[in-house]
Every structure is written in structure tokens, then in C-alpha cells.
C-alpha positions in Angstrom: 47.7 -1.7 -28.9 50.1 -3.2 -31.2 47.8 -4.2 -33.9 46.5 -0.3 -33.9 50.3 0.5 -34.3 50.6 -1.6 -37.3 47.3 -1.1 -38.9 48.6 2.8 -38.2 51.9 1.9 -40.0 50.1 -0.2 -43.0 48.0 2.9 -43.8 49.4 5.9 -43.2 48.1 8.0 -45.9 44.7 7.3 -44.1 46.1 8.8 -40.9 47.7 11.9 -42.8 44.5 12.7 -44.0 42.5 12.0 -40.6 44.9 14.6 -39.1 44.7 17.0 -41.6 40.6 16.8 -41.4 40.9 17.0 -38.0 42.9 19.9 -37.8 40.9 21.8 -40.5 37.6 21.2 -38.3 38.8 22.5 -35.4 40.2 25.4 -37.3 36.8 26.3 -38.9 34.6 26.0 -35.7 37.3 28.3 -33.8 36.4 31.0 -36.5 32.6 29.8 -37.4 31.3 30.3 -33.5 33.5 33.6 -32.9 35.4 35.1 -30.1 35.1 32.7 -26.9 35.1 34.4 -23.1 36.0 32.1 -20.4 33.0 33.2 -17.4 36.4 34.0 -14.9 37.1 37.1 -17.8 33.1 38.5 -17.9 33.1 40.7 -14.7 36.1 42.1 -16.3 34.7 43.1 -19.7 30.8 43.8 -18.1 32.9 46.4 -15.5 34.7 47.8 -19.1 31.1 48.3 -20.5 30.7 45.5 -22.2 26.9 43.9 -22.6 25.3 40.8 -21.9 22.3 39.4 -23.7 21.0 36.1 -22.7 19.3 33.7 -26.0 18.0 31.1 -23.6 13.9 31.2 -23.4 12.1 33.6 -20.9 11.3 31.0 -18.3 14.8 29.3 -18.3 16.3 33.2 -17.7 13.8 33.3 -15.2 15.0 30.9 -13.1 18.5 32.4 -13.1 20.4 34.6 -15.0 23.6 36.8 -14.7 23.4 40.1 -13.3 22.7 42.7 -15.5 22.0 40.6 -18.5 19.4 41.6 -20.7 17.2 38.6 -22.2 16.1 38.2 -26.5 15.1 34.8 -26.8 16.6 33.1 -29.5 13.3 32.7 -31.2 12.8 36.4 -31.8 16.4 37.5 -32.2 15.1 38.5 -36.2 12.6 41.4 -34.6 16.5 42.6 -33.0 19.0 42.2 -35.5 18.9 46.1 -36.5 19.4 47.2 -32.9 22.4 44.5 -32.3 24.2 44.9 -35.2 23.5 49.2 -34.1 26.0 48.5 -30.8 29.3 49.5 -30.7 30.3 48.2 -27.1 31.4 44.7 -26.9 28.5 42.3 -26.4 28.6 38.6 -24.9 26.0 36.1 -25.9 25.0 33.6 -23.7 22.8 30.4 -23.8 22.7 27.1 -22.4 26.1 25.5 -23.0 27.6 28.2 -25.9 25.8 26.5 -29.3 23.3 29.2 -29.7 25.5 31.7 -28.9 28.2 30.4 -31.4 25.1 30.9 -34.1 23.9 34.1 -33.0 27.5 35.7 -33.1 28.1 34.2 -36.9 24.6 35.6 -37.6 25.4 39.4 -36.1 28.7 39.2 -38.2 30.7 41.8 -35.7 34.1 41.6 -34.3 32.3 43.0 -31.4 30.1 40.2 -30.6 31.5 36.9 -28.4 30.1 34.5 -26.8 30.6 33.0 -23.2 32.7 30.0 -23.3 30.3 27.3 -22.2 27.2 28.9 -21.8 25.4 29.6 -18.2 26.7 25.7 -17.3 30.3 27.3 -18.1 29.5 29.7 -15.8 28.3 27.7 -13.1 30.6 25.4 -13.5 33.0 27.9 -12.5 31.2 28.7 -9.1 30.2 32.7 -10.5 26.5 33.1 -9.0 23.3 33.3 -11.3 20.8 36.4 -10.0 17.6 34.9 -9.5 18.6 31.4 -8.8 16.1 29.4 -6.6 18.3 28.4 -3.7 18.4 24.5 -3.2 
């Protein structure tokens, strides 16, 4: 520990810089991926009118999904772009763990649009229920 306090001390425009990339990163990828919903918030907005569109493929969906969510693979989102970008309710994009959903909200380009913090693993991880689910 002391010889990372002095090679800290012996190069500190080196650190200065690692901060400031650091904090510039985190900055861009907050406003890169959009608006993030923790799961415990998307009863709340759903109930408010808000829709939820699953990118994850059709089989994956299949095996369990969040009530009331409508699936677009992420493969064929480009044959939907018209009738997304058409909505005016708030709309929360889900995948896997919240990558895909990240690019799909960057790719609509509405204020609208978020994305569910974590993705269906988020959600899960949080003990909300999947419709669908195969019961272990």
C-alpha cells in the first residue's frame, strides 16, 4: 500500500488525468444508454400507462417475460422503428441485462424511451415474477 501511495504521489498528473477520464466515461454512458428504471419503479409507470417492449429473442421471451410486455426482437427492431418512434406514452426497453436496451433507446432518440435498469436479471434479481416462467 505504501509504494501505491508514493508512486500516486510521484505522478500525480497521471492520476489527475485518470480521474478526469474516468469521470467523463461515466458521464457519457449515463446519457449514451438513456433514462434508467430500477424493476421496483415499473409496476408504477406500467399502472401510469407506460409500455413495455421486450428486445430479447422469441424463445428467450418465451420462457419468461413480464406481464404485459410486448416482444420485437432486437434483430427486426428496423421493420418497427416508424411505429416506435409514432408512441407518445412512455416506453421501457428491456433485454437481457440492459445493453441492448441502452442501444435501442439511443437508436429511437425519444425522451420517452428508457430502459429497465439491469435487464430481466435486474428484475429477477429483485424477486418481481416473470409470466411464463417454467417453475423449477
Amino acid at each position: 500500500m505504501e509504494r501505491w501511495l508514493e508512486f500516486m504521489g510521484n505522478h500525480p498528473v497521471l492520476f489527475g488525468i485518470l480521474f478526469v477520464l474516468l469521470i467523463a466515461f461515466f458521464m457519457i454512458e449515463g446519457k449514451r444508454s438513456g433514462k434508467k428504471v430500477p424493476p421496483s419503479e415499473l409496476g408504477l409507470l406500467v399502472n401510469q400507462g407506460a409500455q413495455v417492449i421486450d428486445v430479447r429473442p422469441a424463445p428467450k421471451f418465451a420462457t419468461g417475460h413480464i406481464s404485459g410486455s410486448r416482444n420485437i426482437p432486437f434483430g427486426e427492431l428496423k421493420n418497427h422503428l416508424e411505429e416506435l418512434r409514432a408512441m407518445t406514452a412512455p416506453v421501457v426497453i428491456v433485454c437481457d441485462v440492459g445493453m441492448q436496451s441502452g442501444a435501442v433507446v439511443s437508436m429511437i432518440g425519444k425522451p420517452n424511451f428508457m430502459r429497465l435498469e439491469g435487464g430481466i436479471n435486474g428484475y429477477q434479481a429483485a424477486g418481481l415474477p416473470l409470466v411464463g416462467a417454467k417453475k423449477k
